[in-house]
N, C-alpha and C positions, 0 to 999 in steps of 0.2 A: 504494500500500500504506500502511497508516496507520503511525501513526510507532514504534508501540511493537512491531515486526516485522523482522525481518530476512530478505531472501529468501535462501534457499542454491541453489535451482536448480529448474527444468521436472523435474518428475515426469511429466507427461503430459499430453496434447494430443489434443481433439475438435474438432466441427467446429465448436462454439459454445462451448466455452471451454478453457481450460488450468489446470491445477493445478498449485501450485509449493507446497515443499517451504519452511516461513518458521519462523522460532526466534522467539515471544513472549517478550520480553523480561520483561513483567510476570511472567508465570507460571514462566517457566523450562522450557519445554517445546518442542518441534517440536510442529507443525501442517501438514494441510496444506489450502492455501488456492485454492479455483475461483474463476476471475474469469473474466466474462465478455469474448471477445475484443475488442477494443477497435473494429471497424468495428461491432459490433452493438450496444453501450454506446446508439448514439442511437436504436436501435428500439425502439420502447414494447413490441412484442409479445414481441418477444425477451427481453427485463428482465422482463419477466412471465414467462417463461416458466420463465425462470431463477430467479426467488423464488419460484415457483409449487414448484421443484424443491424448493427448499429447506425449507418449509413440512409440505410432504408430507412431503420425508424426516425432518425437526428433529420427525415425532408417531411413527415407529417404533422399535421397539428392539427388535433381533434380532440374535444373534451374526453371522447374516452379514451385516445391513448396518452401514455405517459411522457410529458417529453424530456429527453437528452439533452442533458447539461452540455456533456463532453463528452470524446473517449479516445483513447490511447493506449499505451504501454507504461506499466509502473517502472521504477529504477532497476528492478530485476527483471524485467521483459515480459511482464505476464500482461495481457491486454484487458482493458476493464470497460466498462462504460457506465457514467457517471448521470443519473436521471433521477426527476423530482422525487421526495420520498412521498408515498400514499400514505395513507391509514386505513384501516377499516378492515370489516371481516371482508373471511371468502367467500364466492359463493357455495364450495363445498362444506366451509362451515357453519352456513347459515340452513343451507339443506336439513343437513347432521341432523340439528338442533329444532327442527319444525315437528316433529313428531313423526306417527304413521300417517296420520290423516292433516291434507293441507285444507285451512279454513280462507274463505273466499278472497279475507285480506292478504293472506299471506301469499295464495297463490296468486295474486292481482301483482305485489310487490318483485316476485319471481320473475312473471311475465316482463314486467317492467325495464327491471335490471337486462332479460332477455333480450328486448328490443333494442335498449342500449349498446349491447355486445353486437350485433348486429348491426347497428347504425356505424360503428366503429372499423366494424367490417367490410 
């Protein structure tokens, strides 16, 4: 992690990278920061694949997607990319937590969220 960063902790975890939750000291703000896992760091395709991500996402701007700060390479070469930090559940957490049976609000709120990811789409 480069040095003007502080990590606070794992926010989330894929099969090709992790996102951690870092306080920019320059700025004075949380961030949060994807880095690619560290066995796949020496695959060229993989690194591509993953600034490939970033590029793509660093030209859209849409209320539902996230946007990118920055992204590059830390002092030891591992590439990251640097974008706003969220809050809030997920929707597999919110799912979980609805019970067996969905009541009209909550699948109206479902739907809703649904449209959004869609829209975003």
């Amino acid at each position: 992690m480069q040095d003007r960063y502080d990590e606070k902790g794992v926010l989330g975890e894929g099969g090709a990278s992790t996102v951690v939750e870092v306080f920019d000291r320059l700025l004075e703000r949380s961030t949060a920061h994807k880095v690619l896992k560290p066995g796949l760091v020496a695959r060229p395709a993989h690194r591509e694949r993953f600034m490939d991500e970033a590029r793509l996402t660093g030209q859209l701007t849409h209320p539902g997607i996230v946007p990118i700060h920055t992204a590059g390479e830390t002092h030891s070469g591992e590439p990251f990319i640097e974008m706003k930090l969220v809050r809030g559940d997920t929707l597999e957490h919110l799912v979980e937590n609805a019970g067996d049976r969905l009541d009209p609000d909550t699948l109206s709120r479902f739907l809703q969220v649904l449209l959004k990811v869609c829209d975003a789409l």
